[in-house]
C-alpha positions, 0 to 999 in steps of 0.5 A, a space after each residue: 500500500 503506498 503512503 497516499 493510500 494509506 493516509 487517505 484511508 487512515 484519514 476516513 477511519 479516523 472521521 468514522 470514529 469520530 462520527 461513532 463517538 458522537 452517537 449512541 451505538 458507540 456507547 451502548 456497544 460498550 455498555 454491552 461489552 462492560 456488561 458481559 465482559 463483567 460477567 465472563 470474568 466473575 464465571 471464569 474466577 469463580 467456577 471455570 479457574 477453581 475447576 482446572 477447566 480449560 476456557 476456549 481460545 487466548 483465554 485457555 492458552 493463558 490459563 494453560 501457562 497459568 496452570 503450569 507456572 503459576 504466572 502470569 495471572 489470567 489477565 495479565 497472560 491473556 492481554 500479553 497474547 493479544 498483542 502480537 494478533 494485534 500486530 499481526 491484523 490491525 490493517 486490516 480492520 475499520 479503526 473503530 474496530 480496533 479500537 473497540 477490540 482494545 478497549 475490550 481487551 483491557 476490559 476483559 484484562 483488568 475484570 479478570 483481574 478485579 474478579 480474581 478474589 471470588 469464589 463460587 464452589 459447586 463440588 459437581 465438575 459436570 454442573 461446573 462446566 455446564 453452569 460455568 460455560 451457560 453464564 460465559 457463553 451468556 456474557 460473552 454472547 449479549 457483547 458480541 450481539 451489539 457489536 462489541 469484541 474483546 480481542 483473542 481468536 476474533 482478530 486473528 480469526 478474521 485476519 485468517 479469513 479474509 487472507 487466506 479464505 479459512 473458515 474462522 471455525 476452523 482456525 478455532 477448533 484447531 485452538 480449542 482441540 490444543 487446548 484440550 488435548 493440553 489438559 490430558 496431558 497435563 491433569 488428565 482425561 477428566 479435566 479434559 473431558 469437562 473442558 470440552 463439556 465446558 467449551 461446547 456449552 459455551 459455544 451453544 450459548 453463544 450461539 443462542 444468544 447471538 442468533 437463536 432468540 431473534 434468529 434471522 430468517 430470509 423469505 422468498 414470497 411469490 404471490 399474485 399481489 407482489 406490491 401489496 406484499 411489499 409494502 406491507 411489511 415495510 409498513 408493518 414490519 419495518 424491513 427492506 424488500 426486494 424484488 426477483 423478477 421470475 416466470 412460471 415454469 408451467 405458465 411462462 407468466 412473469 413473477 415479481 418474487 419478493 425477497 426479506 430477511 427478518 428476524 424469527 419472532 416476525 415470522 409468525 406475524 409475516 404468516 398473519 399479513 400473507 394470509 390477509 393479502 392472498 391466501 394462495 401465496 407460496 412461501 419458502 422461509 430458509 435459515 441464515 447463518 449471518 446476515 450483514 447489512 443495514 438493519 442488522 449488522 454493519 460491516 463496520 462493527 464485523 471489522 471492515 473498513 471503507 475504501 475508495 471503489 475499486 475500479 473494475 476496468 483492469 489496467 491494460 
């Protein structure tokens, strides 16, 4: 990248941060982050840690050289890893991104480290690791909704993916089976049998809390009364529609298909608005595993930054 280039979109970064720091979105990412980094940390202090369960990604590779030399703390060895990932993939991310992941990783480094003294004993290490990785999985869930990141694995996950086209889930299996198989080796199948009950818990609540309790759903419609369809839920839905422009394969009669994406909890009202409209209208309803776009998750807050256009012309 020339020096330009480079100022020029270090200068458009900068002017995205400022117009976020003079809006809510910005805070309330960060309400969200203070909110469920608090709750992580006092999970993972008083029933995670006490348990020699491993955590998944960073925070178990800082809590495995925890447990084997005593030092550094969690917060400390977790905030001493994300340094190099920053390093490694700050140009490519929005500042705003990375600058929310930095204050998410002091967050989380200075929480664990406030929370270090608590103490919540439950003698069951399966109830341990299912009640440990159910109020992580929360906490960690309500700050990724809103936007919010606390470094680790996303960093350099997102790097990975965007260079080299892997999946990050398949970067973080990889982290999280090291993980495990360190806790055989060190304190045994036991442990490491409960780290991995503790990991997927985590994972599935993540999961549910991201996506599961407002799921996102897109939907194909393709009905005699296209324009009422459409407007309608624009006007009782408030989500953007799109028109295909289809035939019948039997009828060769052009079809305006209506396309939406909602969340699960409109489905059944977009059902009561279809039947009023033309009970006869065909609908496929088809899950999502992500769904990026105004109205729901901008591309700034999953880490890109803006450039000026490409220009599709190749150079000749």
């Amino acid at each position: 990248m020339n020096r330009s280039r480079f100022m020029a979109r270090l200068r458009w970064d900068l002017e995205e941060l400022l117009r976020a720091l003079r809006g809510w979105r910005f805070y309330r990412t960060l309400a969200a982050m203070a909110a469920g980094i608090t709750l992580t940390s006092i999970v993972l202090n008083s029933v995670v840690l006490p348990a020699r369960l491993f955590p998944a990604g960073i925070t178990g590779i800082a809590a495995l050289i925890y447990y084997l030399f005593d030092r550094p703390s969690i917060g400390i060895g977790y905030l001493l890893l994300n340094i190099p990932l920053f390093v490694i993939g700050w140009r490519e991310f929005a500042l705003k991104y990375v600058v929310t992941s930095l204050l998410g990783v002091f967050m989380f480094s200075a929480a664990l480290e406030l929370t270090r003294a608590w103490t919540f004993s439950i003698p069951d290490p399966l109830m341990g690791s299912i009640i440990g990785g159910a109020a992580v999985g929360l906490g960690s869930g309500f700050y990724l909704r809103f936007g919010g990141s606390a470094g680790g694995l996303d960093i350099l996950g997102t790097y990975i993916k965007k260079r080299f086209a892997i999946p990050m889930g398949t970067l973080f299996n990889a982290v999280n089976a090291i993980n495990l198989a360190a806790a055989w080796i060190v304190f045994g199948v036991s442990v490491a049998f409960y780290s991995g009950v503790y990991i997927w818990v985590t994972s599935w609540m993540i999961d549910k809390v991201q996506t599961g309790f407002s799921q996102r759903r897109a939907v194909f419609i393709i009905t005699n009364k296209p324009e009422a369809v459409a407007e309608q839920v624009m006007k009782r839905l408030d989500r953007g529609v799109t028109y295909f422009h289809g035939a019948g394969a039997r009828s060769s009669d052009p079809k305006k298909i209506v396309y939406s994406v909602i969340n699960m909890g409109e489905l059944g009202r977009l059902k009561d608005l279809l039947f009023q409209i033309d009970p006869d209208a065909f609908v496929a309803v088809h899950e999502t595993n992500e769904v990026i776009g105004r109205r729901f998750l901008t591309w700034e807050e999953e880490g890109y930054r803006r450039t000026t256009p490409i220009d599709p012309t190749p150079d000749l």
